[in-house]
gemmi code that builds the backbone of each chain (N, CA, C; Angstrom):
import gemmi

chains = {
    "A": [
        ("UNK", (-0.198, 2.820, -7.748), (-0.091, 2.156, -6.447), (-1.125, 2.721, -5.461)),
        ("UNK", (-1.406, 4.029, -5.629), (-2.296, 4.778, -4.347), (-3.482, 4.035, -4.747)),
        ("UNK", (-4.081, 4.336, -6.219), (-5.257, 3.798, -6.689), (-5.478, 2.177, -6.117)),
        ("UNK", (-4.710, 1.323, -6.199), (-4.400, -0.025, -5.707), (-4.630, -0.051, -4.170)),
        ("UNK", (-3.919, 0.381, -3.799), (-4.226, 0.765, -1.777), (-5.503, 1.213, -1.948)),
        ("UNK", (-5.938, 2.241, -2.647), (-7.376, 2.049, -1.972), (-8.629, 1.697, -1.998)),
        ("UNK", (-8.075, 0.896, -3.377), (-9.238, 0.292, -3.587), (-8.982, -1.178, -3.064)),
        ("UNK", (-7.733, -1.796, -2.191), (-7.927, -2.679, -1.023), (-8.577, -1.724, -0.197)),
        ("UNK", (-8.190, -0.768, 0.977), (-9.217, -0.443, 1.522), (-10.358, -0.142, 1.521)),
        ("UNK", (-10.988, -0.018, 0.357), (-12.925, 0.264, -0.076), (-13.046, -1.195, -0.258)),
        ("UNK", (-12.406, -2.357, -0.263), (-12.725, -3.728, -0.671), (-13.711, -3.501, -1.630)),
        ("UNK", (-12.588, -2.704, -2.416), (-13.580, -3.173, -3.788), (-12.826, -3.370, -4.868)),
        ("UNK", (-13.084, -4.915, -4.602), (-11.662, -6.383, -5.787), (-11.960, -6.379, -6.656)),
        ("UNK", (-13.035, -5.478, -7.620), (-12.995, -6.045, -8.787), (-11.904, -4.607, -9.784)),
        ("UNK", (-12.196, -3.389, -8.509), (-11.239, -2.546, -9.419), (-9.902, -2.798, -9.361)),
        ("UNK", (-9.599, -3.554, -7.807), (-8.599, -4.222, -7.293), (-7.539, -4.913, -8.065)),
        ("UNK", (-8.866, -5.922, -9.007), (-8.385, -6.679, -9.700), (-8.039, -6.314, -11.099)),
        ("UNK", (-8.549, -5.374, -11.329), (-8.175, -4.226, -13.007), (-6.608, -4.001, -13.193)),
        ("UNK", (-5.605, -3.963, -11.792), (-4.358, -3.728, -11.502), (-2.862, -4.486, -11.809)),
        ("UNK", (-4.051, -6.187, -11.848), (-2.873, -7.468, -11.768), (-3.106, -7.819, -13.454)),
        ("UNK", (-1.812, -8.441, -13.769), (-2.178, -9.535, -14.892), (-2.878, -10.530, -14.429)),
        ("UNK", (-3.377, -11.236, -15.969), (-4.614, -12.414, -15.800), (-3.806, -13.347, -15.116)),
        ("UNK", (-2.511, -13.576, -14.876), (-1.616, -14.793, -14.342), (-0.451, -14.323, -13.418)),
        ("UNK", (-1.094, -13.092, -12.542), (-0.279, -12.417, -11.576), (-0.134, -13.663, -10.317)),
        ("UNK", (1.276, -13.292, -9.977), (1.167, -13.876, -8.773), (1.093, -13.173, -7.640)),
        ("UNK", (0.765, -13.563, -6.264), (0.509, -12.773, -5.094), (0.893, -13.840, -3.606)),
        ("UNK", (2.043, -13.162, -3.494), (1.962, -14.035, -2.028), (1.233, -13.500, -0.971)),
        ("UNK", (0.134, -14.458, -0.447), (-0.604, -14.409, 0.157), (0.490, -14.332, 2.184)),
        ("UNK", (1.143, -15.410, 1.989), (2.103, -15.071, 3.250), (3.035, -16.414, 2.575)),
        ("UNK", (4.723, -16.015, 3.318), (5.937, -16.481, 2.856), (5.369, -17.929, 2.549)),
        ("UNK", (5.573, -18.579, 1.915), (5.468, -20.078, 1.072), (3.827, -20.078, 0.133)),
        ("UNK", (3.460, -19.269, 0.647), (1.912, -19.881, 0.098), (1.534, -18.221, -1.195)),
        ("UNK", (1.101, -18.546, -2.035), (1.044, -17.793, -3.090), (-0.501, -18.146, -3.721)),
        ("UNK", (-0.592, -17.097, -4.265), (-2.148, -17.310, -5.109), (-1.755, -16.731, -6.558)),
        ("UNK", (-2.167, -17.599, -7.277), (-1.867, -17.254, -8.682), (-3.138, -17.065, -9.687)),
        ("UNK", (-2.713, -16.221, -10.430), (-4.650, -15.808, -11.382), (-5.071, -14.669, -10.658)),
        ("UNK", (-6.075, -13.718, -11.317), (-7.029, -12.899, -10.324), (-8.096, -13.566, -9.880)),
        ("UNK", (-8.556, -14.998, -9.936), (-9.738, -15.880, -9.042), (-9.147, -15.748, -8.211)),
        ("UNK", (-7.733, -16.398, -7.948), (-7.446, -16.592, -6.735), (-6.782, -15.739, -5.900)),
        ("UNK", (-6.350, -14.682, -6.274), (-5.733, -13.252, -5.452), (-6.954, -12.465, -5.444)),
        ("UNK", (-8.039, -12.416, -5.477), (-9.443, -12.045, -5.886), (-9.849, -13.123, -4.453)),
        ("UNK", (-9.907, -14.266, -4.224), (-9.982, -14.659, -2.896), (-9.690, -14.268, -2.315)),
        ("UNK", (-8.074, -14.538, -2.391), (-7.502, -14.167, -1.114), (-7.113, -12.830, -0.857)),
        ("UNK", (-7.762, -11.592, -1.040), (-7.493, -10.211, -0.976), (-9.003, -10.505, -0.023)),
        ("UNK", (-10.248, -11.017, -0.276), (-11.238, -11.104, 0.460), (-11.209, -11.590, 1.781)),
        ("UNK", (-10.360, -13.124, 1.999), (-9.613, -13.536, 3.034), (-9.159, -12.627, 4.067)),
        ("UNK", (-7.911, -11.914, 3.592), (-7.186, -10.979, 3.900), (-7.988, -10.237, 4.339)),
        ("UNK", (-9.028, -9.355, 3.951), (-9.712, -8.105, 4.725), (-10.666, -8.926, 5.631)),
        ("UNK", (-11.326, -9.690, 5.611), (-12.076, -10.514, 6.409), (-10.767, -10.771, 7.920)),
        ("UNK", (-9.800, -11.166, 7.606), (-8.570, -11.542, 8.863), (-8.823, -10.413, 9.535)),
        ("UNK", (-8.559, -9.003, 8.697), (-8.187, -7.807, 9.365), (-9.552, -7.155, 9.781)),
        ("UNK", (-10.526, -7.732, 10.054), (-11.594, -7.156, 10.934), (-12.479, -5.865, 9.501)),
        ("UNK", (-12.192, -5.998, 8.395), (-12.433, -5.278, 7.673), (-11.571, -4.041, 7.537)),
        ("UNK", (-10.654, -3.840, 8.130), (-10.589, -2.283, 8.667), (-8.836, -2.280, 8.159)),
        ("UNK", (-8.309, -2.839, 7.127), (-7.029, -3.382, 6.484), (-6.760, -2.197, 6.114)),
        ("UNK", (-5.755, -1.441, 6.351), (-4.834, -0.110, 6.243), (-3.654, -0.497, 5.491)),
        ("UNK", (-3.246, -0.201, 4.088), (-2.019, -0.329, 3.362), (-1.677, 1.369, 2.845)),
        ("UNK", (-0.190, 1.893, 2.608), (0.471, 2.618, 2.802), (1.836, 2.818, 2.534)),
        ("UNK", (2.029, 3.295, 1.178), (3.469, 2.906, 0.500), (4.629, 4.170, 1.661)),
        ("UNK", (5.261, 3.839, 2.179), (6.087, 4.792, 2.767), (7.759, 5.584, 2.335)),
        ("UNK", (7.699, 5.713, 0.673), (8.867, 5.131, 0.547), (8.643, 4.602, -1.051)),
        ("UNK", (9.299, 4.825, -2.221), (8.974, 3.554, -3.542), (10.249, 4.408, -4.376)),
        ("UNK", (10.441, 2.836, -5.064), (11.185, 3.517, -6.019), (10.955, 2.205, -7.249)),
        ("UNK", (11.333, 2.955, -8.551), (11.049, 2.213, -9.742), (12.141, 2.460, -10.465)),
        ("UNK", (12.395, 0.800, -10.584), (13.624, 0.803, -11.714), (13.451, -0.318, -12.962)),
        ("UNK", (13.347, 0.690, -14.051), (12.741, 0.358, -15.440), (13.497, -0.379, -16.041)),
        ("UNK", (12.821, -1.151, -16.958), (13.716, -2.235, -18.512), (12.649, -2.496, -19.186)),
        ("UNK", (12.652, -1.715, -20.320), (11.270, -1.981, -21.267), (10.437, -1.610, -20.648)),
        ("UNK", (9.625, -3.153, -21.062), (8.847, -3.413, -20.067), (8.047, -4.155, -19.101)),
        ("UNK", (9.339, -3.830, -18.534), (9.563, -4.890, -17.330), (9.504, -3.490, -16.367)),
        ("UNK", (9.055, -3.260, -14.848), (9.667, -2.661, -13.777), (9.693, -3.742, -12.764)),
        ("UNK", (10.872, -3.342, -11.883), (10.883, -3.827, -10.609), (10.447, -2.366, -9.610)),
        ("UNK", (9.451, -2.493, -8.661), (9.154, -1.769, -7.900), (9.652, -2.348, -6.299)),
        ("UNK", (10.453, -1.146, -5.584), (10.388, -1.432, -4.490), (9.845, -0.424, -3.521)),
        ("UNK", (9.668, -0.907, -2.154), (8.679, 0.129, -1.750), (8.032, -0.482, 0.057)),
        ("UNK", (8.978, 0.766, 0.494), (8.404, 0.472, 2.315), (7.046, 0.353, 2.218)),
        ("UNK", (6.268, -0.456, 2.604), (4.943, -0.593, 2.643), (4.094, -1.037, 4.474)),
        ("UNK", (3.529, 0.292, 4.788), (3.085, 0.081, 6.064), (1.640, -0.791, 5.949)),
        ("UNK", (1.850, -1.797, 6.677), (0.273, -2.296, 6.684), (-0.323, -2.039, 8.280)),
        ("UNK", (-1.252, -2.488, 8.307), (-2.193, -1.909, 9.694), (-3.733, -2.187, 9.578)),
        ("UNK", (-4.040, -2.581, 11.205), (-5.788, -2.520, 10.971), (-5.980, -2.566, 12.383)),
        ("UNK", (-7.510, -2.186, 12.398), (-8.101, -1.623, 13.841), (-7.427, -3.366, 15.003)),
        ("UNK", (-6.963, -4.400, 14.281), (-6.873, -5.760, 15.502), (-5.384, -6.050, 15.032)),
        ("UNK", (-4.519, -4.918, 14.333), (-3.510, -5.567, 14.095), (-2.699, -4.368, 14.111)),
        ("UNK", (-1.078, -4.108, 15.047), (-0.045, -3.337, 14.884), (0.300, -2.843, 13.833)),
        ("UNK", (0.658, -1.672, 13.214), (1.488, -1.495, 12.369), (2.967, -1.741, 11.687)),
        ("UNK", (2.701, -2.746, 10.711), (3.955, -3.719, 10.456), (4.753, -2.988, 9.368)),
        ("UNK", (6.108, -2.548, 9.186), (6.546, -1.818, 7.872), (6.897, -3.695, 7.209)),
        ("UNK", (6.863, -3.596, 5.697), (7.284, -4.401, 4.783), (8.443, -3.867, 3.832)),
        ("UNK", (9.198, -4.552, 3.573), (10.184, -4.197, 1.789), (9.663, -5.232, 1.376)),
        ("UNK", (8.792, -4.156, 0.389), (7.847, -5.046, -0.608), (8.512, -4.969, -1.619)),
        ("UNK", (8.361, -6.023, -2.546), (9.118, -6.202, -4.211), (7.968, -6.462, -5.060)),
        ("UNK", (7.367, -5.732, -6.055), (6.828, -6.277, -7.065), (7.268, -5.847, -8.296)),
        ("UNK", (6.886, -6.535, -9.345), (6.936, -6.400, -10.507), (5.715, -6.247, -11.635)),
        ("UNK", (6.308, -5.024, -12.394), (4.938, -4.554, -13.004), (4.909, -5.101, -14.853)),
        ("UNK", (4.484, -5.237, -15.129), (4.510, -5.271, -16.820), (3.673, -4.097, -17.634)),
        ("UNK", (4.051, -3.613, -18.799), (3.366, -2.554, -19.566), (2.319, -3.241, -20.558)),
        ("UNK", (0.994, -3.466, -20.317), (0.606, -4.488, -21.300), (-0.291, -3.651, -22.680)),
        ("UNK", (-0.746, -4.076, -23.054), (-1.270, -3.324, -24.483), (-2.121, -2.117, -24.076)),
        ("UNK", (-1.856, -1.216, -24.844), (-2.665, -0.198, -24.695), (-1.705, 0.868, -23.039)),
        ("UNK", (-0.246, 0.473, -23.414), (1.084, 1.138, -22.024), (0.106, 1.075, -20.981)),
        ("UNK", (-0.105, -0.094, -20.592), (-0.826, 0.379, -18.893), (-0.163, -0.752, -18.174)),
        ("UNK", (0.771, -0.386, -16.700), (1.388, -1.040, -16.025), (0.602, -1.586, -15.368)),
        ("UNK", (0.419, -2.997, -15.196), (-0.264, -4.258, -14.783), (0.847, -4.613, -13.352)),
        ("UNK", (0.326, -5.224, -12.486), (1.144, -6.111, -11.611), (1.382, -7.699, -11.960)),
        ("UNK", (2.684, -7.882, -12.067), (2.777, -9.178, -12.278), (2.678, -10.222, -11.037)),
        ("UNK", (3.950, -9.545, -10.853), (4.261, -10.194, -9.099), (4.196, -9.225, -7.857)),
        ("UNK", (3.229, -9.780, -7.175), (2.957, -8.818, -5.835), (3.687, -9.593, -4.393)),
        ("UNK", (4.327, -8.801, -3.987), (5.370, -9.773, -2.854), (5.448, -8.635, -1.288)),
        ("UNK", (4.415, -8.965, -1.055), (4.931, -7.317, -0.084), (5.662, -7.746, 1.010)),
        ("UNK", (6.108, -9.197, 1.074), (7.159, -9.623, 2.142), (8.455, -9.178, 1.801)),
        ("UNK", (8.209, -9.164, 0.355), (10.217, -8.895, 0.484), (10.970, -9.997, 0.404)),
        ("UNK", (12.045, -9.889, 1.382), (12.952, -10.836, 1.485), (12.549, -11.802, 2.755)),
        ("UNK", (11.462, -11.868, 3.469), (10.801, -12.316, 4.157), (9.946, -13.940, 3.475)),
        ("UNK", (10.484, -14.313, 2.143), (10.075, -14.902, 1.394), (10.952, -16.370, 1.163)),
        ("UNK", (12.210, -15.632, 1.893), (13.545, -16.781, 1.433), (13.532, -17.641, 3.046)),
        ("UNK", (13.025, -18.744, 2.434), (12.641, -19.738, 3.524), (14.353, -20.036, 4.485)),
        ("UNK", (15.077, -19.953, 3.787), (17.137, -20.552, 4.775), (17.365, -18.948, 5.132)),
        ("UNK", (17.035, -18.662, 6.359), (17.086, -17.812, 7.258), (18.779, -16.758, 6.970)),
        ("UNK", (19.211, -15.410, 7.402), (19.975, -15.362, 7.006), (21.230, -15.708, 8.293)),
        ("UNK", (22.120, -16.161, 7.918), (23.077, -16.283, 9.322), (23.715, -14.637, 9.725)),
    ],
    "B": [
        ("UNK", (22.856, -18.296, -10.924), (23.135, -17.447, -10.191), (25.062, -17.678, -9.736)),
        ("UNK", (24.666, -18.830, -9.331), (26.338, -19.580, -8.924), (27.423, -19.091, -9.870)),
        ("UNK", (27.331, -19.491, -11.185), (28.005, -19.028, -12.334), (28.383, -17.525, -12.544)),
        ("UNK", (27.319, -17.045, -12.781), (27.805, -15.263, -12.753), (28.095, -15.079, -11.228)),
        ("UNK", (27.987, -15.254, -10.509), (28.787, -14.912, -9.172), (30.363, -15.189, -9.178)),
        ("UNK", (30.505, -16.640, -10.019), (32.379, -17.147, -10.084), (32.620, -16.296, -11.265)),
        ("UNK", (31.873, -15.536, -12.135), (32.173, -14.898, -13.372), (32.778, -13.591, -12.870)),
        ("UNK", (32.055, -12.861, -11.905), (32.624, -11.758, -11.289), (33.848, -12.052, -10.734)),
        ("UNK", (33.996, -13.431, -9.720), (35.311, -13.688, -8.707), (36.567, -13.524, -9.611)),
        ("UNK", (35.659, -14.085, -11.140), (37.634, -14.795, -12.059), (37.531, -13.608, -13.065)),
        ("UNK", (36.788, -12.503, -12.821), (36.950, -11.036, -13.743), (36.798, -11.797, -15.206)),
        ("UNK", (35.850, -12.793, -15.543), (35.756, -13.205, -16.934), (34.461, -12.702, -16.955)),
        ("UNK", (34.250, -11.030, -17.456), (33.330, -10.016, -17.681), (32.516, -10.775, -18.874)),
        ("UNK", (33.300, -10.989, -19.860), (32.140, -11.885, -21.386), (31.401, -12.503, -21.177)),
        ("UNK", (31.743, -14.003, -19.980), (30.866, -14.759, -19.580), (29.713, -14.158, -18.869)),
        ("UNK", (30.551, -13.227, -17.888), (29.710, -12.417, -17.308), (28.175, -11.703, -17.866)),
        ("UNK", (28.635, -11.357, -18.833), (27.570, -10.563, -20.036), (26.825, -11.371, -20.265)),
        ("UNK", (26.836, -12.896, -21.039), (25.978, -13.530, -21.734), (24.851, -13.884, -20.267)),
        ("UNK", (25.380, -13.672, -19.173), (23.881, -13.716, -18.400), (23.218, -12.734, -17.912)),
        ("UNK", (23.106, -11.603, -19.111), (21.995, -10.075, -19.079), (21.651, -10.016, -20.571)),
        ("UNK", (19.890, -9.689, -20.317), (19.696, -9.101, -21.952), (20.531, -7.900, -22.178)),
        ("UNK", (20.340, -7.643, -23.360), (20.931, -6.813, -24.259), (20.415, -5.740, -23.519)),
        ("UNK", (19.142, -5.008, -23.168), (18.851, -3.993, -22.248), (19.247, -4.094, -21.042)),
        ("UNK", (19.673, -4.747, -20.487), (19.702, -5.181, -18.439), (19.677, -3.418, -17.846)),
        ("UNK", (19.591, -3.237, -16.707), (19.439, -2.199, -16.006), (20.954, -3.464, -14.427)),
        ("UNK", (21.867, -2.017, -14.375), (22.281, -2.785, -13.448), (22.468, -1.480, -12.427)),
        ("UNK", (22.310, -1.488, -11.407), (22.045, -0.776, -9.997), (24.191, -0.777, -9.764)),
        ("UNK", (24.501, 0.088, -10.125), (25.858, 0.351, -9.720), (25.893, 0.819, -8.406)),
        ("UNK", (25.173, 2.176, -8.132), (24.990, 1.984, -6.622), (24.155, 2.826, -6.331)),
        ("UNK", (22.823, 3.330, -5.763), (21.875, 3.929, -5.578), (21.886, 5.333, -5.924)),
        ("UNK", (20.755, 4.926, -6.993), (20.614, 6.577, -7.729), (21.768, 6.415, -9.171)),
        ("UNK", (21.824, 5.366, -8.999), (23.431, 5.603, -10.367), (23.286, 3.989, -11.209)),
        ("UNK", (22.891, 4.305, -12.353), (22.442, 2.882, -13.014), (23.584, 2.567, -14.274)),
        ("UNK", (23.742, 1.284, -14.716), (24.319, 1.261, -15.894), (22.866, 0.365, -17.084)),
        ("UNK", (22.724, 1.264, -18.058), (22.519, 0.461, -19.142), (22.552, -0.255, -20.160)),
        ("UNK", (21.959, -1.476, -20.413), (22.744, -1.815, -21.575), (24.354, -2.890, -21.148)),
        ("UNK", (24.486, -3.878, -21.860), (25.558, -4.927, -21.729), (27.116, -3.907, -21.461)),
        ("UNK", (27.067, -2.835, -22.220), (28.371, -2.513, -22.765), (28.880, -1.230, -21.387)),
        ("UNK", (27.698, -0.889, -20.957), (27.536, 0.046, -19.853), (27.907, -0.733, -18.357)),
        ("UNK", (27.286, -2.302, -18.428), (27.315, -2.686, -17.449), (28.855, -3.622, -17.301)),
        ("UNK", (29.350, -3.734, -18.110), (30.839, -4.592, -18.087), (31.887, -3.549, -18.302)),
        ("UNK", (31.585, -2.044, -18.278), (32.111, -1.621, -18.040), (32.097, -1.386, -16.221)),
        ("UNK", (30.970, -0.925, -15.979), (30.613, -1.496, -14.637), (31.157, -2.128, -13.554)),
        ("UNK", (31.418, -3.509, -14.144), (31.717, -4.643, -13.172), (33.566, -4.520, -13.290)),
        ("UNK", (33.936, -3.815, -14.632), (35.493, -3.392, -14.784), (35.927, -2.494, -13.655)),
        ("UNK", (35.224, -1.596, -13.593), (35.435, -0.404, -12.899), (35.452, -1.022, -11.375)),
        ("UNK", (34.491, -1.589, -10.584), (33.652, -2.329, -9.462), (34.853, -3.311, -9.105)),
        ("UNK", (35.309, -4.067, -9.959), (36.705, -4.799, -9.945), (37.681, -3.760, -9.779)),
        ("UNK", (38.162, -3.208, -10.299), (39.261, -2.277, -9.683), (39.018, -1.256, -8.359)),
        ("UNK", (38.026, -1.172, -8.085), (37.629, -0.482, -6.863), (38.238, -1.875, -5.576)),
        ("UNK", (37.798, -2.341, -5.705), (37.436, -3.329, -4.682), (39.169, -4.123, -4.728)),
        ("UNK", (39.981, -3.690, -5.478), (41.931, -4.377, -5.699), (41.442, -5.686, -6.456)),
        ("UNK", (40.708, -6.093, -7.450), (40.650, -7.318, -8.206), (40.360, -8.520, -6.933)),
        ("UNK", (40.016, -7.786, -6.116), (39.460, -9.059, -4.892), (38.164, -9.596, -4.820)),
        ("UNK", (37.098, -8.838, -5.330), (36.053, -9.023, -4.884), (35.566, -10.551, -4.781)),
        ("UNK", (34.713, -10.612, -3.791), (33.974, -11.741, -3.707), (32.469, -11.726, -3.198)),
        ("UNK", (31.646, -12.673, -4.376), (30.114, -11.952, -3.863), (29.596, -13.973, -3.926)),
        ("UNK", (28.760, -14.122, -2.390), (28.055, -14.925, -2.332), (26.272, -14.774, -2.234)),
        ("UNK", (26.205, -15.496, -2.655), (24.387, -15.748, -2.207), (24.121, -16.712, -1.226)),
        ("UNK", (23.470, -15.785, -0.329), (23.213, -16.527, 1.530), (21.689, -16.582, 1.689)),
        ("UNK", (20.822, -17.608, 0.942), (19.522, -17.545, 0.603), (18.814, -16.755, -0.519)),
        ("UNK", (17.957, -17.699, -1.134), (17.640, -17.176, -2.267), (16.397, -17.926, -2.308)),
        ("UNK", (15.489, -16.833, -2.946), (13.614, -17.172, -3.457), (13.495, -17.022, -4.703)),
        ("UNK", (12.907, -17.835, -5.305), (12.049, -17.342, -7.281), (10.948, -16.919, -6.651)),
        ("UNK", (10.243, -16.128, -7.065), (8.925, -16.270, -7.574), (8.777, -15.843, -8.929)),
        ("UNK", (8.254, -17.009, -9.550), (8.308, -16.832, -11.142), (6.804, -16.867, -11.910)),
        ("UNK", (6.369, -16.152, -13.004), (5.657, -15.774, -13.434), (5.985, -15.690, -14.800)),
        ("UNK", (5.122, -16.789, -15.453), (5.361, -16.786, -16.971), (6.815, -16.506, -17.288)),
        ("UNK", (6.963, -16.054, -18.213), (8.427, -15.548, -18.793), (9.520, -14.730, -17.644)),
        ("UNK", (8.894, -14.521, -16.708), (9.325, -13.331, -15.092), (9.644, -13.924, -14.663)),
        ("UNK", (10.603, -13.689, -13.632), (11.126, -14.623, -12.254), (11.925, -13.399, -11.420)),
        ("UNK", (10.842, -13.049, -10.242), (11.627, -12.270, -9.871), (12.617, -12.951, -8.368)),
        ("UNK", (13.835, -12.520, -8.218), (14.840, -13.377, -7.431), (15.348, -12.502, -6.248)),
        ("UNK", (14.701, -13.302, -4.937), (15.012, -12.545, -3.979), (16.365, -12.755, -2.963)),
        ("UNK", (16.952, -12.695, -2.941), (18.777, -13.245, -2.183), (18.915, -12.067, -1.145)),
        ("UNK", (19.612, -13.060, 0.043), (20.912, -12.411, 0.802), (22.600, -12.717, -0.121)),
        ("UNK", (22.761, -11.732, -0.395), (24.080, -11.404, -1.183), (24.859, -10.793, -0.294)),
        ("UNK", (26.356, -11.451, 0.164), (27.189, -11.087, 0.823), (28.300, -10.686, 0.074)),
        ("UNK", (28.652, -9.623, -0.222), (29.815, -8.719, -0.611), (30.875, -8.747, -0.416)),
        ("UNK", (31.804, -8.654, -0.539), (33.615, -8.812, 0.639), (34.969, -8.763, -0.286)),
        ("UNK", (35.816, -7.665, 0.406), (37.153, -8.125, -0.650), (38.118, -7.872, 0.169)),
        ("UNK", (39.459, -7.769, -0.160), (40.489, -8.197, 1.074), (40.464, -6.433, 1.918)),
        ("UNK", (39.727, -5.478, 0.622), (39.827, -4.100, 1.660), (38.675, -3.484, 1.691)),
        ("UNK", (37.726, -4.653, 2.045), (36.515, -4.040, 2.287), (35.743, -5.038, 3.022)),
        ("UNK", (35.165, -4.565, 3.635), (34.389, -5.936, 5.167), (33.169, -6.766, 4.485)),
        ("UNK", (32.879, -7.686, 5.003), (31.922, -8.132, 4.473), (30.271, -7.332, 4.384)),
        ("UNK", (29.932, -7.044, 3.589), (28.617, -6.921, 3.903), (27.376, -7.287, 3.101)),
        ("UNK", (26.063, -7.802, 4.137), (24.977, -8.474, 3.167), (24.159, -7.340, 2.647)),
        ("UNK", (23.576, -7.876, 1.579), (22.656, -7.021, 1.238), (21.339, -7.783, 0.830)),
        ("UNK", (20.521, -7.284, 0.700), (18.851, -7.304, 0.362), (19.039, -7.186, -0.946)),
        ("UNK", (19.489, -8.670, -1.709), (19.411, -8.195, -2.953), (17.991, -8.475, -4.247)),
        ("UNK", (17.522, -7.741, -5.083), (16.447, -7.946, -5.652), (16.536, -7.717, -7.240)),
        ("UNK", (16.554, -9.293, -8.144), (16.741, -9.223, -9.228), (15.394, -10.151, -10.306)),
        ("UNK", (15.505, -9.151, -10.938), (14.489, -9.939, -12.200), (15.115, -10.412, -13.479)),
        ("UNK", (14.651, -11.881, -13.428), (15.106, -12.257, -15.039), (13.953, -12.514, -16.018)),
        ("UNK", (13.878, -12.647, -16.779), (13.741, -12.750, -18.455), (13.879, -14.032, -18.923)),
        ("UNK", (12.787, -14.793, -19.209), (13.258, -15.974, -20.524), (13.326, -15.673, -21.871)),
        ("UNK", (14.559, -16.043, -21.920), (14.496, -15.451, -23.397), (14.563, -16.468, -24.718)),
        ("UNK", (14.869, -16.555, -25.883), (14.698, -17.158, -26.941), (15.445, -18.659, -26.793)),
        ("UNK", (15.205, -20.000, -26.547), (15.662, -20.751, -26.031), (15.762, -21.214, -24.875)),
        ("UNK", (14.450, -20.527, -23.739), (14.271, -21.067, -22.824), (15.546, -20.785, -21.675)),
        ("UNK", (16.200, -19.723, -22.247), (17.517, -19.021, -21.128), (17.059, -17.976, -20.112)),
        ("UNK", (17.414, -18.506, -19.145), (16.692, -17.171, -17.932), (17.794, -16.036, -17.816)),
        ("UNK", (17.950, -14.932, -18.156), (19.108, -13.919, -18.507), (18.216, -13.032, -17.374)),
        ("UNK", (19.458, -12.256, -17.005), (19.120, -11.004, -15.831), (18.284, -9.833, -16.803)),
        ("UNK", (17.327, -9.366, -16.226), (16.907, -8.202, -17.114), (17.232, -6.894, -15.841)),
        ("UNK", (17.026, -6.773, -14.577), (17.461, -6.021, -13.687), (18.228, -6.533, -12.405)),
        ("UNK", (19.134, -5.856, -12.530), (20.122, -6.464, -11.267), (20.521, -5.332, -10.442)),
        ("UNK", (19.661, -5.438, -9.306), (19.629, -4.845, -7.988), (20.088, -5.095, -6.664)),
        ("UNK", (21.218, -5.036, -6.697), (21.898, -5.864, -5.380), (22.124, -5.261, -4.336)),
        ("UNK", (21.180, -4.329, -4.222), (20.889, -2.867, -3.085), (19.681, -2.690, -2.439)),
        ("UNK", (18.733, -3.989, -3.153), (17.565, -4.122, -3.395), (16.399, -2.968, -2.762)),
        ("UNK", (16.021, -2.563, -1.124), (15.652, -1.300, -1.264), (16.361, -0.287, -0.666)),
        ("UNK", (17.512, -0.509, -0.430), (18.919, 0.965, -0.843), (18.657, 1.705, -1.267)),
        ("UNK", (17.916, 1.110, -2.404), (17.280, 2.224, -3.460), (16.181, 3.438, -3.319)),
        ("UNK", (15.935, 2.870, -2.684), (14.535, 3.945, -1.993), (14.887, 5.269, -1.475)),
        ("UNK", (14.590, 6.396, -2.292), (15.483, 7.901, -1.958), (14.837, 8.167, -0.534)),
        ("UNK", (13.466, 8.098, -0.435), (13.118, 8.649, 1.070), (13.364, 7.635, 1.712)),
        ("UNK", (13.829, 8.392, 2.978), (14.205, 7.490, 4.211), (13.023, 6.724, 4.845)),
        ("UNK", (12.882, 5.490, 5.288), (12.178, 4.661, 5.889), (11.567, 5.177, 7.467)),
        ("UNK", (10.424, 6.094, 7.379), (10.072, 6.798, 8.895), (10.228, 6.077, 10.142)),
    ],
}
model = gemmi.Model(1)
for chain_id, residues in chains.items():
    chain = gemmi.Chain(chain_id)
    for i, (resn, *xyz) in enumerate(residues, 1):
        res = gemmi.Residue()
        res.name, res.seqid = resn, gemmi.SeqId(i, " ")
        for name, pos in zip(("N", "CA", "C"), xyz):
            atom = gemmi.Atom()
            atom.name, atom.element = name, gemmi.Element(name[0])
            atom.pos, atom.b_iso = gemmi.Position(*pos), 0.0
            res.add_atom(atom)
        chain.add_residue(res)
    model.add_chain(chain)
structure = gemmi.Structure()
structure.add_model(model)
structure.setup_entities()
């Protein structure tokens, strides 16, 4: 995960992209998702371009709970940049172990439950 | 989801089972896991007698995001039994397709980041 954070902050997507499966998904923000590394490979470029270049990510907090191999990762995640507040997230992703035991990201969600469109009462 | 939720209400644990793989990971309560079908219906035995055979668990919004054979499932899960208050939780579960195109729980986290040992700064 550290390796992942910082190589969003060096914007440099192609090691970025060494992290996800070939058919990872990534929500880009609640409803809208990018699927593939073309397109989370965009929109990670998007994304630092929004944030003035200067995109600060920051696990505060993680925990991993295993099945095979499958993990679910959860994990306070501070984001931040020189034109934007510091926002905490409960991020959810999910990792897979793919050949050669190296945990891949499947699903990257750093909204959380920020994702479930029927609000909670 | 609906189904194993009335599976817990009517304590019919079997039915209960056939919607977790044979490995499932189930989050009994932070820091304290059950593995395995036989671990986890013991689980929901135990969880039932805690709660006076009352329990009742709804889902108050719910997200897929699914990925190939993955689907990870994000819910407000509301808790409640006649001696215990209601309460929601942040719940965060991953399923599994498995042989026949069945989506079975592979981790069931209904604490979703509860889990997280360090405290949120």
């Amino acid at each position: 995960m550290e390796a992942a954070d910082r190589a969003i902050m060096e914007k440099d997507f192609d090691t970025l992209m060494s992290f996800y499966t070939e058919d990872a998904l990534l929500v880009i923000e609640p409803g809208r998702n990018a699927i593939g590394k073309c397109q989370i490979k965009n929109a990670f470029i998007k994304i630092s371009e929004y944030f003035d270049q200067g995109l600060k990510v920051k696990q505060d907090g993680l925990e991993v709970l295993k099945n095979g191999n499958t993990a679910l990762v959860l994990a306070h995640t501070v984001v931040s940049a020189p034109n934007f507040p510091a926002v905490k997230r409960s991020a959810t992703y999910v990792f897979k172990k793919s050949e050669g035991n190296i945990w891949l990201c499947a699903i990257d969600n750093s909204y959380g439950h920020e994702v479930i469109r029927k609000p909670l009462i």
